[in-house]
Legacy VTK file of the C-alpha trace (Angstrom):
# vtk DataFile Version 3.0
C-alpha trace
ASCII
DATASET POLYDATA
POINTS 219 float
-34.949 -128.863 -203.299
-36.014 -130.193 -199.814
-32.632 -132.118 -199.480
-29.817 -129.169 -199.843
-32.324 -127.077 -197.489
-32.428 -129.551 -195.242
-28.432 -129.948 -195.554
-27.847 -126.720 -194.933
-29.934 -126.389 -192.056
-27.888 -129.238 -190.458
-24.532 -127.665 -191.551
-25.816 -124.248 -189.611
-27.154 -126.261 -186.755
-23.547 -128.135 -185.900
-21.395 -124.746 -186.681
-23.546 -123.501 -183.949
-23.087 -126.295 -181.478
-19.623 -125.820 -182.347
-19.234 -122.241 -181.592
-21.079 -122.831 -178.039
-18.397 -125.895 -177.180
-16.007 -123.736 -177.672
-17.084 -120.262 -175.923
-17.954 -122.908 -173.085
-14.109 -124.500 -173.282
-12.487 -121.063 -173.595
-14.872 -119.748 -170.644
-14.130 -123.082 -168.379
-9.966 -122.202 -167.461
-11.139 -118.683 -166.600
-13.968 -119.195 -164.274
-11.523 -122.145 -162.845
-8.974 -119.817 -162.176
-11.283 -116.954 -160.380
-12.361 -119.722 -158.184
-8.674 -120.672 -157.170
-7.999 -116.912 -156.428
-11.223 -116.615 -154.503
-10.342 -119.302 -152.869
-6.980 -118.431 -151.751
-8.205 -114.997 -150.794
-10.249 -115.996 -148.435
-7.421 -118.391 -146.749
-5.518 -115.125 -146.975
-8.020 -113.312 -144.932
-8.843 -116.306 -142.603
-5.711 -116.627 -141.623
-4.911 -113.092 -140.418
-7.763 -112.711 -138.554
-6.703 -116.208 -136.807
-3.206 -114.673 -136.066
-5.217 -111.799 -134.409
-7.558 -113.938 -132.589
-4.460 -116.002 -130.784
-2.586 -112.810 -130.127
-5.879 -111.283 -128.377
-6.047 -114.675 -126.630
-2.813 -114.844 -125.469
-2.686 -111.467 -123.818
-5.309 -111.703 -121.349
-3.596 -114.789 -119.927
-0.543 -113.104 -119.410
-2.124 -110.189 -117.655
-4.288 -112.471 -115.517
-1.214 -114.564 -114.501
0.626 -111.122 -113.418
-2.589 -109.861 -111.225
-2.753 -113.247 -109.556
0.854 -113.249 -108.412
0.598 -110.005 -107.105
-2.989 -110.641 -105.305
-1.131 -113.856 -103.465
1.907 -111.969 -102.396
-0.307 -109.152 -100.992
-2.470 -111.972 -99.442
0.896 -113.549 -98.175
1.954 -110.136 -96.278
-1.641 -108.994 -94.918
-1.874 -112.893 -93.514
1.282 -113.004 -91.747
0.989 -109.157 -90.284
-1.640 -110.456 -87.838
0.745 -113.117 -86.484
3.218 -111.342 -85.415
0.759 -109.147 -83.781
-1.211 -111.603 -82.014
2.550 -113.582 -80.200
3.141 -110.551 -78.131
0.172 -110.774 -76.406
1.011 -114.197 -75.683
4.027 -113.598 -74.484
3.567 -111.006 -72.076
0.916 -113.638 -70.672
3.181 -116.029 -70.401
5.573 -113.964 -68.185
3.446 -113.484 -64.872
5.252 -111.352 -61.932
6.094 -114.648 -59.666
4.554 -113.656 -55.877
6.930 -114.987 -53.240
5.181 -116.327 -50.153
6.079 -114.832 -46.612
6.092 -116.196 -44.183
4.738 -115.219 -40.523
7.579 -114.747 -37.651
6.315 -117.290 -35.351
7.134 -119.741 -38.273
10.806 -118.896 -39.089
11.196 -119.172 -35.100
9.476 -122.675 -34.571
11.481 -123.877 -37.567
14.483 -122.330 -36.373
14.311 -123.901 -32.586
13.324 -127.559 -34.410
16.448 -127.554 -36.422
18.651 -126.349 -33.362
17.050 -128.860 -31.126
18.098 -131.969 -34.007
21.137 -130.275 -34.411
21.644 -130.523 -30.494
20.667 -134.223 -29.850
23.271 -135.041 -32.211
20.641 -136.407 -35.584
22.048 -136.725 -38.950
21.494 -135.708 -42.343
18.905 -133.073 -41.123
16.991 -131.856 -44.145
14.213 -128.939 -44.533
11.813 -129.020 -47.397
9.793 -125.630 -47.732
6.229 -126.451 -48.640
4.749 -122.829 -48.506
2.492 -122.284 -51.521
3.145 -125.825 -52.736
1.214 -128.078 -50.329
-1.728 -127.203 -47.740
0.253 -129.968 -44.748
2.319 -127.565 -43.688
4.741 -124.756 -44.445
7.984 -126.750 -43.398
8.824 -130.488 -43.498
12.257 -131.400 -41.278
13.525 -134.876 -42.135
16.584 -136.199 -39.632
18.348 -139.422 -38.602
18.932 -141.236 -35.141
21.750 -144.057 -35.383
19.174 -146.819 -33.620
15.371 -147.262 -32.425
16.636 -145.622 -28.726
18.435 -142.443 -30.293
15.247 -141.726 -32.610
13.223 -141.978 -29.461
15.128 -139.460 -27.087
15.442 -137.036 -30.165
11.776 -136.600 -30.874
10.967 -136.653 -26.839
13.562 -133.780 -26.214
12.081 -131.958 -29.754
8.299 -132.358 -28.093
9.496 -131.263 -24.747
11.364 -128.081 -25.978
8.524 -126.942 -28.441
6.049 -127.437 -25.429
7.707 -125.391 -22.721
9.090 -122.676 -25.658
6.069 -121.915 -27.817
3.206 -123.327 -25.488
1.792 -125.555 -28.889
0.093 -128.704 -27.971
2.502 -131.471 -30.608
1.346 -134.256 -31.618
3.544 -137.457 -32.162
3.280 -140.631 -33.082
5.876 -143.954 -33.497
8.308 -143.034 -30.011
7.546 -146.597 -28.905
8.754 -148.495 -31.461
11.773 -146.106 -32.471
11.477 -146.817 -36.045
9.753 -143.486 -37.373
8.942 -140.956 -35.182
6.131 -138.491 -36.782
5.608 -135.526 -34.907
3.053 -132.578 -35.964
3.455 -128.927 -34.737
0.901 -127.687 -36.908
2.639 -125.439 -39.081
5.701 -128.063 -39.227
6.104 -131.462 -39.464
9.341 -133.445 -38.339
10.094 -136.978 -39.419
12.881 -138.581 -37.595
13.808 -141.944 -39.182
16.514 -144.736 -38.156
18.636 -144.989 -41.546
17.133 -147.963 -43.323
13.814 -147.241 -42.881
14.219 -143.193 -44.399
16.284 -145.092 -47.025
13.039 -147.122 -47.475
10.751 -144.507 -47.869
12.754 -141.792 -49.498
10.437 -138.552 -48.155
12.867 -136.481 -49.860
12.750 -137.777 -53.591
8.860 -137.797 -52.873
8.723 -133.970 -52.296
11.563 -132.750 -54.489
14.919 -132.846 -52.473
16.049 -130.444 -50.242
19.199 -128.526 -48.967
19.986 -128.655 -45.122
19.970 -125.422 -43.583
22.202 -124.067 -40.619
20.511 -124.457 -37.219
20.349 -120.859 -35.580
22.753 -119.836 -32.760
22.289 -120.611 -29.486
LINES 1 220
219 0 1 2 3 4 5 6 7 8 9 10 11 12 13 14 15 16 17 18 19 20 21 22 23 24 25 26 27 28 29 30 31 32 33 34 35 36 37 38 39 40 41 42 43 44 45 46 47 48 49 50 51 52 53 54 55 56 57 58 59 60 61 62 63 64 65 66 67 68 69 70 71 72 73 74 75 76 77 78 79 80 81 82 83 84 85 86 87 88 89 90 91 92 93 94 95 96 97 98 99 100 101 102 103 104 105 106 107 108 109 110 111 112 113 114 115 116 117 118 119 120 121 122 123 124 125 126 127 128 129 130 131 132 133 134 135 136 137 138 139 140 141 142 143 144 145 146 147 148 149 150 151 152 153 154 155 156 157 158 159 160 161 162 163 164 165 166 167 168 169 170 171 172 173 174 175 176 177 178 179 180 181 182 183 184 185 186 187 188 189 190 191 192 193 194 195 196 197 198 199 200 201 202 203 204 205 206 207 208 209 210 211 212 213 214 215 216 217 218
């Protein structure tokens, strides 16, 4: 008796075990396939809200690119308004009203009786350089010529002579023995009277700018 009992519990036993295997195989595809579509729904819904975050991403940039071009040509135009302000101060400063010097009558005679004296004694190449507001030496400088040593002498005696008994100034002058240069000082003119080489030699006129020769007054 004990062996079909225990044969039939064994038979019930492995119908069992087979029933489970195969719930467990038929239940193993569909639990497989709820995993796939789980999975793939949630790449679904990943990826949409990665599309959204790139488009909310992109957007900004734009904007911020547009607002910083527009904030550097404003800075442009408010930088370059004060400029063009600020040059026409400048350049009414730079245009001062030029002040012409006068000078006093007793000048414009002296000069005027020096050049007709040279022009008199027969020098050459008389020149006049106006030093007024340039130079504190004097307000005229007369340059002239004698052919030798013995003309330059008797010109600057005869100029000294003339100034003396015309004007009453004291003159000072300096070089009448030798005949080479003759300097002589008035005060408010000075009168160099050269022999050629030697004014070639020193050149007074390139030294103070060149000068035009004037026409000594009538007599």
């Amino acid at each position: 008796m004990s062996d079909p009992l225990i044969s039939g519990v064994c038979r019930g036993v492995s119908a069992i075990a087979n029933t489970t295997s195969r719930k467990r195989a038929s239940t193993a595809p569909a639990s497989k396939a709820k995993a796939a579509t789980k999975s793939k729904s949630t790449a679904a819904a990943k990826k949409p809200a990665a599309a959204g975050k790139a488009k909310t991403v992109t957007t900004p940039k734009k904007s911020t690119t547009r607002v910083t071009k527009a904030a550097a040509q404003t800075a442009r135009t408010s930088a370059a308004k004060p400029k063009a302000a600020s040059k026409t101060p400048k350049a009414a400063a730079a245009k001062p009203a030029a002040k012409k010097h006068v000078l006093p009558p007793a000048v414009l005679k002296l000069h005027q009786l020096i050049l007709k004296s040279l022009d008199d004694d027969k020098a050459e190449e008389i020149v006049s350089i106006e030093l007024a507001g340039k130079s504190s030496i004097a307000d005229f400088l007369v340059i002239a010529s004698g052919r030798s040593s013995r003309q330059v002498a008797a010109i600057a005696e005869h100029l000294v002579d003339r100034i003396t008994k015309e004007t009453g100034r004291k003159v000072r002058a300096e070089g009448k023995a030798v005949g080479d240069w003759v300097l002589i000082d008035t005060g408010d003119i000075v009168v160099h009277i050269f022999r050629p080489d030697v004014r070639n030699f020193y050149n007074l006129e390139k030294m103070w700018g060149g000068a035009a020769i004037p026409e000594p007054a009538a007599a």
